[in-house]
C-alpha positions as CSV (number, residue, x, y, z in Angstrom):
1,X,7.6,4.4,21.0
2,X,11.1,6.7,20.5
3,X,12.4,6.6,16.9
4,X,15.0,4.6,17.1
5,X,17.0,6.7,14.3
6,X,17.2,10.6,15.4
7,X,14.7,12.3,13.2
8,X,17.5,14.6,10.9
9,X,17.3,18.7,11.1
10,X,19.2,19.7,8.1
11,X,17.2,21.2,4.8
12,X,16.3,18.2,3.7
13,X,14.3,17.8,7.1
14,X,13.1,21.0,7.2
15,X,11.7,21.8,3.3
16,X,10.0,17.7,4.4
17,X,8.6,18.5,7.3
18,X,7.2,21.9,6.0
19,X,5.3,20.0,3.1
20,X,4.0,17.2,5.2
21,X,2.4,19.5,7.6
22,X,0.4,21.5,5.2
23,X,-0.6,18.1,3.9
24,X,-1.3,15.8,6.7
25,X,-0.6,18.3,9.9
26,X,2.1,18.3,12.7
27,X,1.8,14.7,14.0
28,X,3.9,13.4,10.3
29,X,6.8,15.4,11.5
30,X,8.9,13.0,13.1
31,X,8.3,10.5,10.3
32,X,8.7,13.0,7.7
33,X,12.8,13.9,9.8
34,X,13.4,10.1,9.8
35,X,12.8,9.9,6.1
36,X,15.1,13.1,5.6
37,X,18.2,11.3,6.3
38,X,18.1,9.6,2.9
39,X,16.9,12.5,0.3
40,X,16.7,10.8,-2.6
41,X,14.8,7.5,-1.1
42,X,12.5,10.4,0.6
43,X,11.7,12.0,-2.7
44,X,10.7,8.3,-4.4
45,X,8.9,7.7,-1.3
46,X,6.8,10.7,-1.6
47,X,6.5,10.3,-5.7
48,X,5.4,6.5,-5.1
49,X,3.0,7.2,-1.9
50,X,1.2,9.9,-4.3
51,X,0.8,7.6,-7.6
52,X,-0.6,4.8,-5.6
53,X,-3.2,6.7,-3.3
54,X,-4.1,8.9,-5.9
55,X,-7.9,7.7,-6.2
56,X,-8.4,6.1,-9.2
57,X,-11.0,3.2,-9.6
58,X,-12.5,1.8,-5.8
59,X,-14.5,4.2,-3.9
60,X,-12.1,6.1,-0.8
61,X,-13.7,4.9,2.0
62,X,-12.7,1.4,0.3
63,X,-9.4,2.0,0.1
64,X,-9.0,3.7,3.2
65,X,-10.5,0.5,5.1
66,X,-8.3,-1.7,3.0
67,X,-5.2,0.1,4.2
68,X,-6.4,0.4,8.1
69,X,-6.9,-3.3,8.1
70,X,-2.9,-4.2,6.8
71,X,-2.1,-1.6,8.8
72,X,-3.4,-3.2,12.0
73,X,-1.9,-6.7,10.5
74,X,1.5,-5.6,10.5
75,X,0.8,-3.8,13.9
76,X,2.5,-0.2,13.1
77,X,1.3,2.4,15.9
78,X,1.9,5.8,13.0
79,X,-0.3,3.5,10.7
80,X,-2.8,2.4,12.9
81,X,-3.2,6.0,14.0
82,X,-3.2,7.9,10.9
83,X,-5.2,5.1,9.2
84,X,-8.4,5.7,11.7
85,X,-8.1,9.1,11.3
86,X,-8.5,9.1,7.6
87,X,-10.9,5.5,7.7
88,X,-13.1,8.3,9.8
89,X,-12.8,11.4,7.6
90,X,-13.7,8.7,5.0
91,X,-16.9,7.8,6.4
92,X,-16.1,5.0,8.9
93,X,-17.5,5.4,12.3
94,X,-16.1,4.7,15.7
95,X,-17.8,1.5,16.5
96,X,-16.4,0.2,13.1
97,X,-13.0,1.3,13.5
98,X,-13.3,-0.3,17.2
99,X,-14.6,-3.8,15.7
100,X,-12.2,-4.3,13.1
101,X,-10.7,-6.9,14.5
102,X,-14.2,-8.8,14.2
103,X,-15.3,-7.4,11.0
104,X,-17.8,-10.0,9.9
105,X,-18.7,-11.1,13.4
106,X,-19.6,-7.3,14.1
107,X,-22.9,-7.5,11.8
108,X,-21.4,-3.1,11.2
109,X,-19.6,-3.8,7.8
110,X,-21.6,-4.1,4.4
111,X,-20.7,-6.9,1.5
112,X,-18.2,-4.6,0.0
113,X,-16.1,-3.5,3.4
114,X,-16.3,-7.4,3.8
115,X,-14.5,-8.0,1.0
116,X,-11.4,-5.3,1.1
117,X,-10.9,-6.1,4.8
118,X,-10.0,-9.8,3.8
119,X,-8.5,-8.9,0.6
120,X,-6.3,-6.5,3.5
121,X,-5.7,-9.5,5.8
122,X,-5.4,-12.0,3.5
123,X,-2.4,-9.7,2.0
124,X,-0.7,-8.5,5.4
125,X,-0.3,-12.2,7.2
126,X,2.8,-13.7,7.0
127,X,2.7,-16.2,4.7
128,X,0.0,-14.6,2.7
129,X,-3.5,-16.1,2.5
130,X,-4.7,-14.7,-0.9
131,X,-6.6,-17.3,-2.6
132,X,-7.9,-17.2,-6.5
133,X,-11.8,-16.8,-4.8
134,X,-10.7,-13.6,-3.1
135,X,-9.3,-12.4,-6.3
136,X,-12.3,-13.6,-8.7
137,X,-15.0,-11.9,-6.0
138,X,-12.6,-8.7,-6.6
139,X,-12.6,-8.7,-10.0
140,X,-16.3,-9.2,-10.2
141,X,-17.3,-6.0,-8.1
142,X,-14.1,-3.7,-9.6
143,X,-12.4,-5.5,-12.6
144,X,-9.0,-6.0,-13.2
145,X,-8.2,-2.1,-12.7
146,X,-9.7,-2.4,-9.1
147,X,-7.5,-5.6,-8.3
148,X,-4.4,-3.5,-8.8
149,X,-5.4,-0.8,-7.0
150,X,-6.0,-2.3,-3.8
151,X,-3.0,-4.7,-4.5
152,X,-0.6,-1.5,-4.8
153,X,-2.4,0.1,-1.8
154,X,-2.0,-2.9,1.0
155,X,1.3,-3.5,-0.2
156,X,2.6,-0.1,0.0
157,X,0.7,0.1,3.0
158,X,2.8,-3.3,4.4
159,X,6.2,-1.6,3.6
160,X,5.4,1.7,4.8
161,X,4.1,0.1,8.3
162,X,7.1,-2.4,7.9
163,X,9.7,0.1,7.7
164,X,7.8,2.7,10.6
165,X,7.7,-0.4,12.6
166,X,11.6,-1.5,11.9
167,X,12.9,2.5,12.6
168,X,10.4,2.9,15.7
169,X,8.7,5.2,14.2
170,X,5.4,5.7,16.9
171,X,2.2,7.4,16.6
172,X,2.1,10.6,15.8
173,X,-1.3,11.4,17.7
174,X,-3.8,11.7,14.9
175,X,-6.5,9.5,16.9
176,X,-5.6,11.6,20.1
177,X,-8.6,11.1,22.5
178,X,-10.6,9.2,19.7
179,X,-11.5,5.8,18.7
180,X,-8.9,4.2,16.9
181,X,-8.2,0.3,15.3
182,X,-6.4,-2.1,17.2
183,X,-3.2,-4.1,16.3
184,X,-4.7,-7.8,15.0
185,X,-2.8,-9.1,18.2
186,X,-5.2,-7.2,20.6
187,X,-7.9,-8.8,19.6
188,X,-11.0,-7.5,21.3
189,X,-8.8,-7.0,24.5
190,X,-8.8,-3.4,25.5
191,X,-10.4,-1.4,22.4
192,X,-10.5,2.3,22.9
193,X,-6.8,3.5,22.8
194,X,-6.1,7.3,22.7
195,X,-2.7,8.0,21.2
């Protein structure tokens, strides 16, 4: 996929893309010039993206799955990418990241991975399929604090892939030559994809 706005080269692009690669590598750069275009919007991207993964209250590899599976929902290729590469350095193997798309069918996910990925789903599908027993089984294993937290982390994780998606934004190679999670389109069709 090409970027459908020109990634920008001036400071702001620059002083961004310096940051994000001492952060999250090369393969953010062409996000990270898209972004520059608007500096303030890139700066309260940044500032929210930071308060909202900052771990807090679920366990990482939690969150990280949680995020994957919206991420696959909404179908953005930097996501998708990105999202198995940290779902991995979180503790998620290859087979799981390649059976997503049948979590519970898979027998490879425990009670709790269960849960986020259809708290993920339920979130990401347009209209949204949240129902008060997702929430209450939630609650129970994280309290009300937990609820947020994964709230705020599939939504922002729906916008971010949302906007990627809208601006062309394509992967960025952090799965290159590794397992990675399908769009929910794919299905089971055609699961190993290298970036």
């Amino acid at each position: 996929m090409t970027a459908r706005v020109a990634p920008a080269t001036g400071p702001w692009a620059r002083v961004g893309t310096f940051l994000a690669r001492r952060q999250y590598g090369p393969a953010i750069t062409e996000s990270v010039g898209v972004y520059a275009h608007n500096p303030r919007l890139m700066n309260w991207f940044v500032a929210f993206n930071r308060a909202v993964e900052k771990p807090d209250h679920v366990p990482m590899k939690l969150r990280e799955l949680a995020v994957l599976k919206a991420a696959t929902v909404a179908e953005c290729e930097f996501c998708i990418d990105i999202g198995s590469e940290y779902a991995r350095r979180a503790g998620l193997s290859d087979e799981q990241l390649l059976a997503l798309h049948d979590a519970e069918g898979s027998g490879l996910f425990d009670a709790d991975e269960l849960l986020v990925i259809a708290y993920g789903r339920a979130m990401s599908v347009t209209p949204t399929a949240v129902t008060d027993e997702l929430v209450a089984a939630l609650r129970a294993r994280w309290g009300d604090r937990g609820v947020l937290e994964l709230t705020h982390l599939i939504a922002w994780e729906n916008a971010r892939a949302r906007t990627n998606a809208a601006l062309g934004v394509g992967a960025g190679g952090f799965s290159a030559g590794r397992a990675c999670a399908r769009p929910a389109s794919a299905g089971s069709a055609s699961l190993e994809h290298a970036h």
